[in-house]
Structure formats: structure tokens, C-alpha cells
C-alpha positions in Angstrom: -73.1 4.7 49.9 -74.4 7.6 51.9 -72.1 10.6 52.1 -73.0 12.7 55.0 -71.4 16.1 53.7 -74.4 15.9 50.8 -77.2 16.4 54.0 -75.6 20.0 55.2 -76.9 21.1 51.8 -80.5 20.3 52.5 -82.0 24.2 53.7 -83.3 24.1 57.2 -84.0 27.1 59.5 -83.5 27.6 63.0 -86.8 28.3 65.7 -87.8 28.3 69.0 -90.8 25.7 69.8 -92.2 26.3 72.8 -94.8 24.3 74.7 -96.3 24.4 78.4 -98.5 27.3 79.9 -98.0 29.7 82.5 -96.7 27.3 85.6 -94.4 25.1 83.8 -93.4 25.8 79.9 -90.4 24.9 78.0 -89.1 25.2 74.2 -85.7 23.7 72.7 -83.9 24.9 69.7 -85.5 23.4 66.2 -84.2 23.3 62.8 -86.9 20.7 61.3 -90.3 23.4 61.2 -91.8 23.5 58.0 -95.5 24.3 56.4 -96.9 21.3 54.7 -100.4 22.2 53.3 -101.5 25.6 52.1 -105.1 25.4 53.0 -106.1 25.4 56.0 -102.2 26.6 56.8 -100.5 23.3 58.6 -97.1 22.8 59.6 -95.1 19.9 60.8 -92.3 20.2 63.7 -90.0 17.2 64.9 -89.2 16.8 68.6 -87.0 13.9 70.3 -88.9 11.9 72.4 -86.4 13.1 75.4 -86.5 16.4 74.8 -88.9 17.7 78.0 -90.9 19.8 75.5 -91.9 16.7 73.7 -94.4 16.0 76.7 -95.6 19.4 76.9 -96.9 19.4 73.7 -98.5 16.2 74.1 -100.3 17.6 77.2 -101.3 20.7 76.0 -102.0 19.8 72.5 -100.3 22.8 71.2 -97.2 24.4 70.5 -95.5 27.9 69.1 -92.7 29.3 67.1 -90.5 31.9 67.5 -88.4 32.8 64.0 -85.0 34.2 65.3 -82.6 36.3 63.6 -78.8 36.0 62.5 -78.2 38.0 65.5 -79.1 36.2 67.8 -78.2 36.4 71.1 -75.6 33.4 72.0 -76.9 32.9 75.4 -80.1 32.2 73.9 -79.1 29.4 71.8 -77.2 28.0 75.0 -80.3 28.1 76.8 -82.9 26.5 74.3 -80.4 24.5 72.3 -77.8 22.7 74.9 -79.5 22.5 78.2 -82.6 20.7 79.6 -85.9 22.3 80.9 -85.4 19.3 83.8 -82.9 21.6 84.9 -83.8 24.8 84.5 -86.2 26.6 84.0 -85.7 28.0 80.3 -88.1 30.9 80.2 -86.9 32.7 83.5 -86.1 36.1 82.7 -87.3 36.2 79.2 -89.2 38.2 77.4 -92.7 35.6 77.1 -96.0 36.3 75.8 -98.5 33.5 75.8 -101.4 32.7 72.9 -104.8 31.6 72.3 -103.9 28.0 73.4 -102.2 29.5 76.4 -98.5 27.9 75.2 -95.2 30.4 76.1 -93.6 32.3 72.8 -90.6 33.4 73.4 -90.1 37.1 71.9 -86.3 37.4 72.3 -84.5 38.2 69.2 -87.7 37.1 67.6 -88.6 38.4 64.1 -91.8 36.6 63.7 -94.0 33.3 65.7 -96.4 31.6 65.0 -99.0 29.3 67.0 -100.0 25.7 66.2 -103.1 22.7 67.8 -101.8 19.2 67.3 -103.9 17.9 65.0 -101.8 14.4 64.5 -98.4 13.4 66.1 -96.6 10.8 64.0 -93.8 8.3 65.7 -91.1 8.7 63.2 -88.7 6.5 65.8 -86.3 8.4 68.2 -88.6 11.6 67.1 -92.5 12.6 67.4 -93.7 14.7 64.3 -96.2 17.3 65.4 -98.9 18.0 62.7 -99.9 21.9 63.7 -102.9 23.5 62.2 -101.7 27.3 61.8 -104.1 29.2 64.8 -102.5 32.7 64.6 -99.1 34.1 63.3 -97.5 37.9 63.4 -94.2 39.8 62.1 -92.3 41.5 64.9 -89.9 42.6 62.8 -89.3 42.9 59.2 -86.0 44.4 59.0 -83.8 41.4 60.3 -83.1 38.1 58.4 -84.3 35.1 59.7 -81.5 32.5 61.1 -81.0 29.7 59.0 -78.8 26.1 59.6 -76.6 27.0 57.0 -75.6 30.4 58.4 -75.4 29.0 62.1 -73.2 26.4 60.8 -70.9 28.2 58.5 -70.9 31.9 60.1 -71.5 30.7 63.5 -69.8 27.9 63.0 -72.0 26.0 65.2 -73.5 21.6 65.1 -76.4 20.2 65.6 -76.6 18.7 69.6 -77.8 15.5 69.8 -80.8 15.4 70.2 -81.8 17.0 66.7 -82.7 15.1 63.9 -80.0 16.6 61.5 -77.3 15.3 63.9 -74.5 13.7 62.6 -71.1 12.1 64.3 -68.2 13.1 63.4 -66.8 10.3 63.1 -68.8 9.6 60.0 -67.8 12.7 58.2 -65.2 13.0 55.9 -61.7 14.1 57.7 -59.7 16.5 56.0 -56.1 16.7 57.0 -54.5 19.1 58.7 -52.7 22.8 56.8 -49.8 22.8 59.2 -49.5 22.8 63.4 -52.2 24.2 63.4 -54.6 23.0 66.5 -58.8 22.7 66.6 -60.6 22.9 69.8 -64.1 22.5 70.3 -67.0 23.6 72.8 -68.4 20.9 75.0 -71.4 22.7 74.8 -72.6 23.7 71.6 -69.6 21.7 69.2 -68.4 24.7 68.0 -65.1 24.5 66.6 -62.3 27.2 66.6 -59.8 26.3 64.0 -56.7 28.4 64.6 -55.7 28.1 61.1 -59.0 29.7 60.1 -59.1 32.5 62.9 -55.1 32.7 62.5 -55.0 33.4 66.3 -53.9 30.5 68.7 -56.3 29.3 70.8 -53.8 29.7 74.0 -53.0 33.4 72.7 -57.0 34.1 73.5 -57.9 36.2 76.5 -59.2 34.4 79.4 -62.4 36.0 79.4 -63.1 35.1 75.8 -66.3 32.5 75.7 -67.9 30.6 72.5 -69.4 32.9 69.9 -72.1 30.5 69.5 -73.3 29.2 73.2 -71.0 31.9 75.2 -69.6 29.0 77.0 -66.2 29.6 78.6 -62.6 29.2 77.2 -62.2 26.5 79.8 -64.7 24.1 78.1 -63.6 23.6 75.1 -61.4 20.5 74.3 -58.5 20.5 71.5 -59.5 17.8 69.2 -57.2 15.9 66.0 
């Protein structure tokens, strides 16, 4: 038996990988970065094969990291986390530096990056695993604390798109019934939820200009769910 519930407690953090150069670059939200050796410094990051990214690092052999903060900015997790680089273009109007390998890092509500060469790509199945050797890292700033899965899910009360390899349906989660009349609704967008009995405000009662503390998506796109 597999209980889904038991995989939220498995600590992830949340980053920025960005790949491209200076005519065309892209990054997606990640939550599967991690260091794997000590010496030399290499670190693995997981990438769906659709994700337009995925290509870019294959071309350019290289990729970066930005480390955001609990703060973050919800418009920035829209932008890297629930829409495409085939659409738009990601990096427009953000604050971009580019390293040795000439690959974008985004610097937005960035507390620390770091840049990475492909040294092996594994096919892992709907994913590629990225084998990075560490080329150069650097702390923006050390007063902020870094943004971790946990806290996006709990605080921010904010899922996983699909495309992530920590993904899970719902439908395969344990429901829990309801308190009383109270009504969820949830963000097309991101899959944040706004459970009236937690936030003890109706949804209906919420100003019209109110959007998703998470993506900043409008009231208008989210869906009541049972």
C-alpha cells in the first residue's frame, strides 16, 4: 500500500532553473535540486521532458539556480511555475544576469544561485535528471530564508503543477470530510485552495479585486470544488 500523505513529509526546496542564453532562455519552477557529491561540488536537477527548459539545457549543456525566499513574489511563481516559455517569454522584464556558461539567472527575490555544466543527463521516464558540476555559486542575501515545499504548501497553501515530479492527484489522497457548509474553491492556476472554514471568510464575501495569494490569479478562476 502506498499512502500518498507520507511523500509531503519528504523536505524539498523551491528554485528557479534557468537555461537558454541571451536570445532565447527560459527557467520553470523546481522543487527536486539537490547536491549529490561533495568533491568536486555536483548537483542533480529533474526537468519533465515537456517542460521547454528541458531542451535548453540539452543545447546549451548548462543550467543555473536561483534560491528564492518565503517572500516571494506571487507573480513570480505564476510566471515560472504555471505557464510555458512556448508562450511567453519568461524573462521579459526581469531582473537577469547571465554566467560563465552564458545561461540566464534570474535575480528576483533571489537569496542565492548557483551555475551548473551537464556532465550526465539520466532518463528517469517522464523526467531527464541533469548531473551539474558546481561552476560558480554566490549569496545575494543572507538575511531572508530560503523557500521551501513545505512552507509553499502549508503557508502558501500552494500544489505541485503537473509537470513536477512531486505531483500527486487528488484523487488519490485521502479525503477528509467536510466541518460544516463550509465551501473550498480552488485556483485553476496554481491549485491553491481557499478553504472558507480555514480563512472563516466566504469566498463570495471576498472583494472582487482579490487574486490568489500564491499565483495572483483572479477571483474569477478559481473553481468551488467537494
Amino acid at each position: 500500500m502506498i499512502q500518498f500523505e507520507a511523500l509531503f513529509k519528504i523536505s524539498y526546496g523551491l528554485y528557479i532553473v534557468s537555461s537558454g542564453n541571451k536570445i532565447k532562455g527560459n527557467g520553470f519552477i523546481s522543487n527536486t535540486f539537490f547536491q549529490v557529491t561533495a568533491e568536486p561540488p555536483r548537483f542533480a536537477s529533474c526537468c519533465n521532458k515537456d517542460n521547454y527548459t528541458a531542451s535548453l539545457i540539452q543545447q546549451t549543456g548548462a543550467f543555473s539556480v536561483s534560491v528564492i525566499h518565503t517572500e516571494t513574489d506571487p507573480e513570480i511563481i505564476s510566471r515560472f511555475g504555471y505557464k510555458s516559455g512556448r508562450d511567453i517569454d519568461k524573462l521579459q522584464g526581469m531582473h537577469v544576469k547571465y554566467g560563465e556558461t552564458g545561461v540566464p539567472i534570474v535575480l528576483n527575490d533571489c537569496i542565492a544561485f548557483m551555475e551548473c555544466k551537464v556532465i550526465q543527463t539520466i532518463d528517469v521516464g517522464t523526467h531527464y535528471m541533469f548531473i551539474g558540476e558546481l561552476l560558480h555559486s554566490e549569496i545575494l542575501d543572507d538575511t531572508k530564508e530560503p523557500l521551501t515545499y513545505a512552507y509553499y504548501r502549508q503557508i502558501r497553501k500552494g500544489s505541485a503543477p503537473k509537470n513536477a515530479p512531486t505531483y500527486i492527484e487528488k484523487s488519490k489522497l485521502n479525503a477528509t470530510p467536510p466541518k460544516t457548509d463550509f465551501k473550498k474553491f480552488e485556483c485553476t492556476a496554481c491549485g491553491y485552495i481557499y478553504d472558507e472554514a480555514e480563512e472563516d471568510v466566504r469566498f463570495a464575501a471576498l472583494p472582487n479585486d482579490w487574486v490568489c495569494p500564491v499565483c495572483g490569479s483572479e477571483k474569477s478562476d478559481f473553481v468551488e470544488i467537494t
